[in-house]
Backbone as JSON, one array per atom type, in Angstrom:
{
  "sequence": "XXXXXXXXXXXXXXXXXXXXXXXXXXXXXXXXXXXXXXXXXXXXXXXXXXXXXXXXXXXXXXXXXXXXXXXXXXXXXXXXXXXXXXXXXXXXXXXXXXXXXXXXXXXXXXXXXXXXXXXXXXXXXXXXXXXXXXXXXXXXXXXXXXXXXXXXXXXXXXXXXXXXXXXXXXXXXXXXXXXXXXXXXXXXXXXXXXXXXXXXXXXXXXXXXXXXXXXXXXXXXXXXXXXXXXXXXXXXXXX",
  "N": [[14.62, 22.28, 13.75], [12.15, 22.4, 15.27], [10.96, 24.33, 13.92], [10.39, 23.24, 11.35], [8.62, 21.32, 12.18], [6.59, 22.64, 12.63], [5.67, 23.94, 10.54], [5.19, 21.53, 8.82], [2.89, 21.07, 10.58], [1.16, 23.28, 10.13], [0.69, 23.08, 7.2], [-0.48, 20.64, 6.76], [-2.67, 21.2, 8.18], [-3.46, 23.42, 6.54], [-4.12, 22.07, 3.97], [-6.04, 20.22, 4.62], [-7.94, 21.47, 4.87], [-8.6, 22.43, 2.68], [-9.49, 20.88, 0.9], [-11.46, 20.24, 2.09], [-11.52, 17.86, 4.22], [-10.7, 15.81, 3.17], [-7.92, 13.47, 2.34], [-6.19, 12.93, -0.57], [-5.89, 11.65, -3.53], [-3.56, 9.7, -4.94], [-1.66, 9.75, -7.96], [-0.45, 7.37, -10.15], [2.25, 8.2, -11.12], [3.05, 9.66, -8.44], [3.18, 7.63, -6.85], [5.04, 6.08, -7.64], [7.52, 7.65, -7.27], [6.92, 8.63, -4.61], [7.73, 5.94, -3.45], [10.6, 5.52, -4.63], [12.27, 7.48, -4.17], [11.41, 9.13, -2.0], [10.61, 7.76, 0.02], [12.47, 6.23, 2.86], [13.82, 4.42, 3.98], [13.57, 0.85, 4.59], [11.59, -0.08, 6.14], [10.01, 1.59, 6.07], [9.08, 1.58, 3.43], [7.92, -0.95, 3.87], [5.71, -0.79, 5.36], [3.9, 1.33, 4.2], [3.47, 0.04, 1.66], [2.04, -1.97, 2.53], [0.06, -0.62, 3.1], [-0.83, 0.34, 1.04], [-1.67, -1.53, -0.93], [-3.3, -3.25, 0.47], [-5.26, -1.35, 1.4], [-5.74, -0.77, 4.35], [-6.34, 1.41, 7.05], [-4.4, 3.35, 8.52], [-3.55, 2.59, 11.67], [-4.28, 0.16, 11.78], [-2.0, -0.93, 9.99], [0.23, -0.49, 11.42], [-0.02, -2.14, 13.75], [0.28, -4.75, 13.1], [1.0, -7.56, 13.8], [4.04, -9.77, 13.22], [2.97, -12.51, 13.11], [0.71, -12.42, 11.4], [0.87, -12.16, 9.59], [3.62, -13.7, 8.49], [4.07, -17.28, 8.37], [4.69, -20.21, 10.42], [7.66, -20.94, 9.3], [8.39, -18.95, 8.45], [7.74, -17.88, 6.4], [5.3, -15.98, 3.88], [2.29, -15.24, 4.1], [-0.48, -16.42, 2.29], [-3.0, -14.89, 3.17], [-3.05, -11.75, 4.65], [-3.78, -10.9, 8.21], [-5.91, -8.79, 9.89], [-6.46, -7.62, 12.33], [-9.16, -7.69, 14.99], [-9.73, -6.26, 17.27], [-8.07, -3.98, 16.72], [-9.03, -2.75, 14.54], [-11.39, -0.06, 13.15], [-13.53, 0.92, 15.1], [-13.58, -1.36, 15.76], [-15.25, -3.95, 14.42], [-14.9, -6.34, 13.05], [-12.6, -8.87, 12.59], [-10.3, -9.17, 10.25], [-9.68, -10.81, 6.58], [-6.74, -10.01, 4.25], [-6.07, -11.01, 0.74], [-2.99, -11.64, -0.44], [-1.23, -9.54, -2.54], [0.67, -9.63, -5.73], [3.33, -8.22, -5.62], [3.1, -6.74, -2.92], [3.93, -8.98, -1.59], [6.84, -9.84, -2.53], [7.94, -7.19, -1.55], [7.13, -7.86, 1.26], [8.79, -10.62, 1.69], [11.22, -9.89, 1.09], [11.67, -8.52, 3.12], [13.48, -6.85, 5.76], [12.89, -7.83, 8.49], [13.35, -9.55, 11.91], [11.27, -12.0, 12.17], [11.41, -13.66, 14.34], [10.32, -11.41, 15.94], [7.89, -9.71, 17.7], [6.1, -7.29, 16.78], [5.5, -6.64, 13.11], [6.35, -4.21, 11.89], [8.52, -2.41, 14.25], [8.89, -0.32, 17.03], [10.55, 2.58, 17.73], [11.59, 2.11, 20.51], [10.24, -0.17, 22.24], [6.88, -2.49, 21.35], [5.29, -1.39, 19.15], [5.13, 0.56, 16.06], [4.62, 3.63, 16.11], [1.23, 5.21, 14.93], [1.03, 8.01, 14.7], [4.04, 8.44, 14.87], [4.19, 7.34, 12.18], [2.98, 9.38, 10.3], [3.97, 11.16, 10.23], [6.4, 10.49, 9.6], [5.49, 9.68, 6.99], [4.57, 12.53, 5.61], [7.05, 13.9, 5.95], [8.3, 12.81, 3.64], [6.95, 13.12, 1.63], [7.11, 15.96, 1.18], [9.79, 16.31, 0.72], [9.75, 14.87, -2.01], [8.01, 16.71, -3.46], [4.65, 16.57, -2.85], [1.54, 17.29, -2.8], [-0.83, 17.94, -0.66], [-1.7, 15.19, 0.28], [-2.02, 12.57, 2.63], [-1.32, 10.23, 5.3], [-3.74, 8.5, 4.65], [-4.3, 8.57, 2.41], [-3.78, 6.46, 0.98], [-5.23, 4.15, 1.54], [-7.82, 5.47, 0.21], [-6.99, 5.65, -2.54], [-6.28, 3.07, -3.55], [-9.22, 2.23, -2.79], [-10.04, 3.8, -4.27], [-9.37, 3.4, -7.13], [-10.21, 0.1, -7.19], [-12.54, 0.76, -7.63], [-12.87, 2.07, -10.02], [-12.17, 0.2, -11.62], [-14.15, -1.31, -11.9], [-14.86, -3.11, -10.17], [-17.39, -5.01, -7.81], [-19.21, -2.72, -5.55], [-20.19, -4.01, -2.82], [-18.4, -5.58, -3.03], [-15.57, -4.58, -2.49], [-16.74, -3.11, -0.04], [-15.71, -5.51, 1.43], [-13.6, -5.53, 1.28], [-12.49, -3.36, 2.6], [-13.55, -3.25, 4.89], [-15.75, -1.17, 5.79], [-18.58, -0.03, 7.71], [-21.28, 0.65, 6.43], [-22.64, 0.93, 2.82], [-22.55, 2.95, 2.43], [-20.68, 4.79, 4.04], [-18.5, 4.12, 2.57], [-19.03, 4.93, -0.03], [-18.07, 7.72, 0.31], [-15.88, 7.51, 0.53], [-14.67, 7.1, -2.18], [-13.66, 8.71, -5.19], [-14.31, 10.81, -8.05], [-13.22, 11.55, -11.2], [-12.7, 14.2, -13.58], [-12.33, 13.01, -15.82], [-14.1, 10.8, -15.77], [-16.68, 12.34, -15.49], [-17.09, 13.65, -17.57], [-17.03, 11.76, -19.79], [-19.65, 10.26, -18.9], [-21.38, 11.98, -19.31], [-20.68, 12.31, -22.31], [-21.94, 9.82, -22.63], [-24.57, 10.0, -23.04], [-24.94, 10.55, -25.83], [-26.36, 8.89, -26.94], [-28.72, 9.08, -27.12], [-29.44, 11.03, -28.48], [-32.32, 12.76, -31.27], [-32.85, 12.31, -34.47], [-31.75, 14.45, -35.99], [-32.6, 17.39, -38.47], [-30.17, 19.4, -40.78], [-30.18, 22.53, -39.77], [-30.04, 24.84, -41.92], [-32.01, 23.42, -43.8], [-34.39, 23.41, -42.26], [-34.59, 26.2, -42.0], [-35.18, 26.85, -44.69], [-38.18, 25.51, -45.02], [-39.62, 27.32, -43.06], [-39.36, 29.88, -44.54], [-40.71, 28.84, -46.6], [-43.23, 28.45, -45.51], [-46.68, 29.07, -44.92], [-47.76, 31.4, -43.52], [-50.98, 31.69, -43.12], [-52.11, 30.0, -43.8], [-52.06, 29.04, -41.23], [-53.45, 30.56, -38.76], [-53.73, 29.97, -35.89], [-51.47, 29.87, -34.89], [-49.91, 31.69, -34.38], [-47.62, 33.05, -34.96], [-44.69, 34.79, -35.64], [-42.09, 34.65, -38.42], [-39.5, 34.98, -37.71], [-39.73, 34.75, -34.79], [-39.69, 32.15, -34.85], [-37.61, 31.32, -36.08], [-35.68, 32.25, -34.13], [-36.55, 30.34, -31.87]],
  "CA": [[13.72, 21.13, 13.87], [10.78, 22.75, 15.88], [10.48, 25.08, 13.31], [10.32, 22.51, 10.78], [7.33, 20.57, 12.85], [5.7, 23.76, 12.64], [5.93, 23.9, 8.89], [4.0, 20.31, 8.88], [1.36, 21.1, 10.69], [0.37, 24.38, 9.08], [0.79, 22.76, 5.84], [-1.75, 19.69, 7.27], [-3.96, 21.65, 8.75], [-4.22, 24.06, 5.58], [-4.34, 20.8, 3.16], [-6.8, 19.45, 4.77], [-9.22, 22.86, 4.99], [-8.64, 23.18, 1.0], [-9.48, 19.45, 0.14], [-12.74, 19.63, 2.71], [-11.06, 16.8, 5.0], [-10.45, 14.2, 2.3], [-6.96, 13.27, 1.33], [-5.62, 13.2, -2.42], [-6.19, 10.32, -4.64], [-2.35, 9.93, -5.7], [-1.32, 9.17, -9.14], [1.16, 6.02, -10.57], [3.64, 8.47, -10.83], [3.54, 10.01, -7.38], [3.25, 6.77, -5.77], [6.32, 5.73, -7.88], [8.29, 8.68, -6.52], [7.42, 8.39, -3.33], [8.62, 4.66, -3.28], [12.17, 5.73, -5.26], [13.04, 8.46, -3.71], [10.61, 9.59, -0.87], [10.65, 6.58, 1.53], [14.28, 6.06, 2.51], [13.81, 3.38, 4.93], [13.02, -0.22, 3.61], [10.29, -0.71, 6.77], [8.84, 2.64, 6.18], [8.4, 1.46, 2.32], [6.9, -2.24, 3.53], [4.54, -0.2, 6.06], [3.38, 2.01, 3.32], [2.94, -0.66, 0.48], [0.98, -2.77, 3.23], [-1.88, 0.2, 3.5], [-1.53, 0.78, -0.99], [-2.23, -3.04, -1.47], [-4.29, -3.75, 1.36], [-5.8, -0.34, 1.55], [-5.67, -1.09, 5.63], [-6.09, 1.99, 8.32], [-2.43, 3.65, 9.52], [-3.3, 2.01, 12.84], [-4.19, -1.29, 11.52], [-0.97, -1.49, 9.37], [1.09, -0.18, 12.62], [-0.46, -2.44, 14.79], [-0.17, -5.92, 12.35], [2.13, -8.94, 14.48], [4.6, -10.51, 12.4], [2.4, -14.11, 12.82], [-0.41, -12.09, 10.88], [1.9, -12.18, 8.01], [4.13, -15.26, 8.07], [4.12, -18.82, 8.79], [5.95, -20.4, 11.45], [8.71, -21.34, 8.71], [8.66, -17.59, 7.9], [7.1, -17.55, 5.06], [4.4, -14.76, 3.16], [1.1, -16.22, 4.14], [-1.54, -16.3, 1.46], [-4.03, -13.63, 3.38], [-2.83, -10.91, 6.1], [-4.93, -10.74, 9.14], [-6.22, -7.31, 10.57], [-7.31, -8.15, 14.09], [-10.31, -7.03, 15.34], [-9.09, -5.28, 18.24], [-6.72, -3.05, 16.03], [-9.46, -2.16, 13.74], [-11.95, 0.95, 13.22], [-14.82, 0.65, 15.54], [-13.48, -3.26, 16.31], [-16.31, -4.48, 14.14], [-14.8, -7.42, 13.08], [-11.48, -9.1, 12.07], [-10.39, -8.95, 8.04], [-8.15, -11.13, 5.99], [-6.66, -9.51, 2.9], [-5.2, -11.41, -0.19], [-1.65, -10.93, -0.47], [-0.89, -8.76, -3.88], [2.33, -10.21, -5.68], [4.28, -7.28, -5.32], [3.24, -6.58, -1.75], [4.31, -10.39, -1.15], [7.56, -9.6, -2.69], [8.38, -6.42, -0.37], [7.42, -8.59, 2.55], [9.64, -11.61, 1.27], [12.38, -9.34, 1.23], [11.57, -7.06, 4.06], [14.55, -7.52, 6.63], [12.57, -8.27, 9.85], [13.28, -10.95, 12.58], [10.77, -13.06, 12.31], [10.8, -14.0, 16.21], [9.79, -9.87, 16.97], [6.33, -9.25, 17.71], [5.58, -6.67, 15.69], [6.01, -6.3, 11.34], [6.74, -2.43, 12.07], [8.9, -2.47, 16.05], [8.94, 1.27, 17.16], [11.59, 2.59, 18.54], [12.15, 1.38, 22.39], [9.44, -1.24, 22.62], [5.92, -1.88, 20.93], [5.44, -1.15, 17.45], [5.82, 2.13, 15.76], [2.94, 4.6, 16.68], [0.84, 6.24, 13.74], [1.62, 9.5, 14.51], [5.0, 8.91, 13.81], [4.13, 6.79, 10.87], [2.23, 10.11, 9.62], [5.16, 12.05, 10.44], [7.32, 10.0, 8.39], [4.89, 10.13, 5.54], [4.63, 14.3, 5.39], [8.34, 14.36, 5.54], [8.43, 12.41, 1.89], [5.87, 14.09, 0.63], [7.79, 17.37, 1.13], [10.95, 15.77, 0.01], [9.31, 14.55, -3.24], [6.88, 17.72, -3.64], [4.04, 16.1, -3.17], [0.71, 18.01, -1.83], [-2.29, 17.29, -0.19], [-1.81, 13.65, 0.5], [-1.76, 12.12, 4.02], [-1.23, 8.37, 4.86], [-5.08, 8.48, 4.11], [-4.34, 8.81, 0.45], [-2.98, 5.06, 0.41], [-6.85, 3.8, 1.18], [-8.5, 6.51, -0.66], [-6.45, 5.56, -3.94], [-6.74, 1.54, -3.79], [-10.5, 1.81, -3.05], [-11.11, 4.5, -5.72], [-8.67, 2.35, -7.87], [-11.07, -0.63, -7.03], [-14.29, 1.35, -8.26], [-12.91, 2.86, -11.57], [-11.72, -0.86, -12.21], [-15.77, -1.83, -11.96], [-15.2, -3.76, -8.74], [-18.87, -3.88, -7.32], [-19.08, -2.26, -4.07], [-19.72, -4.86, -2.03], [-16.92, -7.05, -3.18], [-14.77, -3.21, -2.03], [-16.83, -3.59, 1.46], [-15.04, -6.43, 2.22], [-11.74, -5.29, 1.85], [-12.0, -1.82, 3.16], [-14.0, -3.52, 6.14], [-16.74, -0.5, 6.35], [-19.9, -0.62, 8.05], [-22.12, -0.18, 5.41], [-22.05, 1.16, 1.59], [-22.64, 4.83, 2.25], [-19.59, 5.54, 4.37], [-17.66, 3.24, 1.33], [-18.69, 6.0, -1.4], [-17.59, 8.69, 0.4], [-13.83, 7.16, 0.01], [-14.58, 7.18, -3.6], [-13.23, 9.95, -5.99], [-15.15, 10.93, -9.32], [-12.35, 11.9, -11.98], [-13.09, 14.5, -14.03], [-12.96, 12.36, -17.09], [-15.64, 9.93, -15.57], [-17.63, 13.12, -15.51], [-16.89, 13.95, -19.4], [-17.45, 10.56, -20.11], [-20.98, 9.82, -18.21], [-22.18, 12.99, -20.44], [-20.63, 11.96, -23.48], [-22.39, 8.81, -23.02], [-25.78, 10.65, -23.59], [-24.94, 10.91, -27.3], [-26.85, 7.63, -27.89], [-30.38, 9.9, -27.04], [-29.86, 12.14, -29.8], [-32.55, 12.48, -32.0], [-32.36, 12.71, -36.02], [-32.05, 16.41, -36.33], [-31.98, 17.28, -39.47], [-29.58, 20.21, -41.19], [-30.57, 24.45, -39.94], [-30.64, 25.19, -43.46], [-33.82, 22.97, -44.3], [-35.41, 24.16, -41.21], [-34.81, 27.99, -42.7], [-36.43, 26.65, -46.12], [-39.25, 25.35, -44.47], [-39.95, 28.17, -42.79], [-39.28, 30.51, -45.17], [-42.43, 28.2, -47.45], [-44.84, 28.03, -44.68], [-48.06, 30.29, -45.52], [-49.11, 31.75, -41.84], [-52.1, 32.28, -43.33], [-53.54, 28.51, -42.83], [-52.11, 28.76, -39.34], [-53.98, 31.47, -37.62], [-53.8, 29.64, -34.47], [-50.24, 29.54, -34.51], [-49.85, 33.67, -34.31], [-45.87, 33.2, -34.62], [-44.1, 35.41, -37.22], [-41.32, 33.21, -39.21], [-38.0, 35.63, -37.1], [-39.7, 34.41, -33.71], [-39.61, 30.93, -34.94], [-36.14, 31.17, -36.03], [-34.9, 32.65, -33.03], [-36.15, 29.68, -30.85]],
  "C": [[12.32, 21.58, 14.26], [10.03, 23.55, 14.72], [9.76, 24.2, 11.72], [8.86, 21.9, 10.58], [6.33, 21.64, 12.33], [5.06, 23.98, 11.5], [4.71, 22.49, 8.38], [3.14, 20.72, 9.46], [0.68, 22.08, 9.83], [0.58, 23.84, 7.78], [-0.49, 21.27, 5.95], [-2.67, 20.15, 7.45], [-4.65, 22.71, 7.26], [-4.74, 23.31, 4.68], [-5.64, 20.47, 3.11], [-8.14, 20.24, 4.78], [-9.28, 22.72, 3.64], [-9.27, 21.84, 0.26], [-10.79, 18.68, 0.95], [-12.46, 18.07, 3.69], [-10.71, 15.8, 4.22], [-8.28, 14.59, 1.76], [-6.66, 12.88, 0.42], [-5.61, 12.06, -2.42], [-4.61, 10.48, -5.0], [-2.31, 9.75, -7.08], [-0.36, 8.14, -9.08], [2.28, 6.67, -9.91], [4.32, 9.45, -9.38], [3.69, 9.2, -6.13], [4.68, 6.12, -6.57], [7.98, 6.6, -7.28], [8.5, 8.72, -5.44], [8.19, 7.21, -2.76], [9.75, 4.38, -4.01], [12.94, 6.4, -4.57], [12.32, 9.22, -2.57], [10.91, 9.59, 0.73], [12.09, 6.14, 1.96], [14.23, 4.52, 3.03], [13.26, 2.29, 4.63], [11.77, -0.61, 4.59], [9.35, 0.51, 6.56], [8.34, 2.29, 4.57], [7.79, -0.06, 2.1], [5.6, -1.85, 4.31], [3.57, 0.59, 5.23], [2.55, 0.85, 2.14], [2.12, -1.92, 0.85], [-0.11, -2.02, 2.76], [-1.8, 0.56, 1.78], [-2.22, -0.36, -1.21], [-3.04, -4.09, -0.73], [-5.75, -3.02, 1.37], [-6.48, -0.56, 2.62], [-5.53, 0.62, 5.74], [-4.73, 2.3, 8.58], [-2.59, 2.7, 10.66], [-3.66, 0.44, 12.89], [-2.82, -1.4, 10.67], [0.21, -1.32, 10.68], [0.91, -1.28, 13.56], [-0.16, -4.23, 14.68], [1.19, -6.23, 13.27], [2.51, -9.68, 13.17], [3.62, -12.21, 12.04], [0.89, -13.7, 12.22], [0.13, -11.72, 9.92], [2.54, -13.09, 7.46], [3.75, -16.47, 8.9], [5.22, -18.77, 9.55], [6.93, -20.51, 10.7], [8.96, -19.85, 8.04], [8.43, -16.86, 6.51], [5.7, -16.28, 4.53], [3.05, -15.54, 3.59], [0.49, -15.68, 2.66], [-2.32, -14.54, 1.84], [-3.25, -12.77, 4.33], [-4.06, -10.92, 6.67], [-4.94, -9.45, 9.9], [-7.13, -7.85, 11.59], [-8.4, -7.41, 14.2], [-10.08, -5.96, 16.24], [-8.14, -3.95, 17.84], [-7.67, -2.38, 14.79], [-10.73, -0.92, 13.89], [-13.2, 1.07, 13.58], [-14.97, -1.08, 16.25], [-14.85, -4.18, 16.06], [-15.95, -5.93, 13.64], [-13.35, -7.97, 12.08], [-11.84, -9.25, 10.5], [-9.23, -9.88, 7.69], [-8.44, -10.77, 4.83], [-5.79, -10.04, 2.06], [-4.04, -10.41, -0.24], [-1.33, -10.65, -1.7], [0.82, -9.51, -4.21], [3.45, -8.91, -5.34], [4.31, -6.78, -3.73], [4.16, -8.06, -1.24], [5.98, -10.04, -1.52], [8.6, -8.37, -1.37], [8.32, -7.37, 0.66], [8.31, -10.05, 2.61], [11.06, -11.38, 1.46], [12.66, -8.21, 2.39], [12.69, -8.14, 5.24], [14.06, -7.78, 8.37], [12.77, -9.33, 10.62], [12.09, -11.41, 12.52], [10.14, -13.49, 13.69], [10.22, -12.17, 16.33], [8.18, -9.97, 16.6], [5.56, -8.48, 16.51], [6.11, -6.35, 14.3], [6.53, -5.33, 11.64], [7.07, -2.01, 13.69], [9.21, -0.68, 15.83], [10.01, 1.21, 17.83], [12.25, 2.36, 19.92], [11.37, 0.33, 22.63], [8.02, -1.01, 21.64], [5.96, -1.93, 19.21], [5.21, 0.25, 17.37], [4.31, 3.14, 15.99], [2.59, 5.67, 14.97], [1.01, 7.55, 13.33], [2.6, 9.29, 14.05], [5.27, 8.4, 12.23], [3.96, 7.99, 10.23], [3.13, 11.4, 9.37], [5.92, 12.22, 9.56], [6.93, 10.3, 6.73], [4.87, 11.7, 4.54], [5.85, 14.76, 4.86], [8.95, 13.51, 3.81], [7.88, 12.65, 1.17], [6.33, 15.3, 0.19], [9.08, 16.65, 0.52], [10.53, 15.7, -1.52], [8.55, 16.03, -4.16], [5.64, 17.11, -4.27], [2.87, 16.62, -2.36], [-0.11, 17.65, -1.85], [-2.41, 16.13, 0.24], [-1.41, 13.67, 2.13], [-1.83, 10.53, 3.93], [-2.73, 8.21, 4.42], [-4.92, 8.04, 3.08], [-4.4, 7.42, -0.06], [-4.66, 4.3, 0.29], [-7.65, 4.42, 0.32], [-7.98, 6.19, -2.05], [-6.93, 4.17, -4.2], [-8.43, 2.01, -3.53], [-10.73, 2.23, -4.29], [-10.29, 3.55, -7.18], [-9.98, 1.19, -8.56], [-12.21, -0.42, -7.71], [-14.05, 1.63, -9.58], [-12.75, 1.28, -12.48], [-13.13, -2.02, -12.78], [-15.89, -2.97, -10.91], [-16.4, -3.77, -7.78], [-18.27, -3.95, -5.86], [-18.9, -2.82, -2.83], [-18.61, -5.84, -1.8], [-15.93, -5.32, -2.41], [-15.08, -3.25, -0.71], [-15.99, -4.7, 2.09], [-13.74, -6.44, 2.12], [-11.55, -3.6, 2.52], [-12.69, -2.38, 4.52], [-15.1, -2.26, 6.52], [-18.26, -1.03, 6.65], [-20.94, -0.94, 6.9], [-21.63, 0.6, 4.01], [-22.08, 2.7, 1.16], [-21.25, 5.34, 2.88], [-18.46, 4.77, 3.29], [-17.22, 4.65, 0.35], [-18.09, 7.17, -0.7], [-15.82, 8.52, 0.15], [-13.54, 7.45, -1.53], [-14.56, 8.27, -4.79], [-13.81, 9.76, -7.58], [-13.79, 11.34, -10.3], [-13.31, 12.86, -12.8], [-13.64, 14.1, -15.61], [-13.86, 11.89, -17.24], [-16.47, 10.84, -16.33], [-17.9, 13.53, -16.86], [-17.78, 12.61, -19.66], [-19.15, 9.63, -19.83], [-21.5, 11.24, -19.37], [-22.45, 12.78, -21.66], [-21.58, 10.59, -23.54], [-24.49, 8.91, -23.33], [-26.32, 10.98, -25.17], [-25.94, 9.9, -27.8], [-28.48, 8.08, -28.02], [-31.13, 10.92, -27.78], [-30.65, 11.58, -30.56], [-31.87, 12.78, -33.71], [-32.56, 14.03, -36.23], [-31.94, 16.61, -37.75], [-31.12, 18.84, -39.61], [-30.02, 21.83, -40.86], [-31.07, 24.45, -41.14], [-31.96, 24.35, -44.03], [-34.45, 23.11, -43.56], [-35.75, 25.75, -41.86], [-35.74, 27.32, -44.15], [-37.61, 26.61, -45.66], [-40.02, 26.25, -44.49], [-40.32, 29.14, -43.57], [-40.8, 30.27, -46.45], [-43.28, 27.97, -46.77], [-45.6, 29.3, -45.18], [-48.7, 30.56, -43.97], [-50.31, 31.97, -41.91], [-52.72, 31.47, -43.02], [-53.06, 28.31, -41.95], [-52.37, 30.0, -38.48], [-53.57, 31.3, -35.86], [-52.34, 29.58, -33.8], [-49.59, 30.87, -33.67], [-48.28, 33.51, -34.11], [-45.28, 34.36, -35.6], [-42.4, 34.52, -37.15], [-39.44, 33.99, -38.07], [-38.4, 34.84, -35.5], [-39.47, 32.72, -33.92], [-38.14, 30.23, -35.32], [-35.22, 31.34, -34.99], [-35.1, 31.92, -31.95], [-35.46, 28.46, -31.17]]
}
């Protein structure tokens, strides 16, 4: 077991040196993996698919009271509420539309109802982020899945959000950041974008016409009525 622990951190701590502090953008199919065969536990896969479809903080999804989820009759509310007190800098409470499929997990998630907290930790309280983050590492390695930390789950829905053409500010108000500079840094470039923003330069081309009638040209100019030019016809080909 210790040795195990050991194994996680040096595998965190190198992760996170190789990836410049940011955690991994997932893909479909490694967020489908991890929620098949990853997550074993049905509260560790409604705690998780809170922070994909909220794209909430570990310690705001750890921290959320069952009556910031359902109705007194126990029902899915419409919005979740992220308290103020539970959030990053306690700048100011958030409610986040409930996704149908998140609504679903929490519809079916087996919690009492009367307990305090959506996610109860083990002796009292609700479950502490560390070991949320714990939990997460150990399905990541199960699955073989690298570089990702619970991070990844915000870092994917925002950048999600942006590739989808969501403007920014409408993204401020569900990621809850201060302002729109610490936003982009959540936000991952794909390398296709990057193809794609180039390729979209094609529309600036001029009418070139064909090499070969450039060489004719050339080949019929008379340097003689261009003194001023002083080129010879190989330097003019060669730029």
């Amino acid at each position: 077991m210790i040795g195990f622990l050991k194994y996680c951190l040096y595998r965190r701590v190198k992760l996170k040196v190789n990836r410049h502090g940011r955690a991994k953008i997932l893909t479909i199919e490694e967020i489908q993996i991890l929620f098949s065969d990853g997550l074993q536990l049905e509260r560790d896969r409604v705690l998780f698919g809170v922070m994909l479809f909220t794209a909430c903080r570990i310690n705001e999804a750890c921290t959320l009271r069952t009556t910031d989820v359902y109705d007194r009759r126990g029902r899915v509310m419409e919005e979740i509420i992220f308290r103020k007190q539970n959030t990053k800098g306690k700048l100011a409470t958030r409610t986040i539309p409930v996704f149908e499929d998140l609504r679903i997990l929490l519809t079916n998630y087996g919690i009492d109802r009367a307990e305090r907290y959506l996610f109860p930790g083990r002796l009292e309280g609700h479950i502490q982020p560390d070991s949320a983050s714990r939990i997460f590492r150990k399905a990541c390695l199960s699955v073989g899945i690298v570089g990702a930390s619970t991070h990844s789950f915000r870092r994917t829905a925002l950048t999600q959000m942006s590739n989808g053409g969501i403007p920014l500010r409408v993204i401020q108000e569900v990621s809850g950041h201060r302002n729109l500079g610490q936003l982009q840094k959540y936000l991952e470039v794909q390398p296709d974008q990057v193809r794609g923003a180039i390729a979209s330069l094609s529309m600036l081309s001029p009418d070139i016409p064909p090499l070969g009638d450039n060489v004719m040209k050339l080949r019929n100019l008379d340097l003689d009525d261009h003194q001023d030019a002083k080129l010879s016809i190989p330097d003019v080909i060669d730029d």
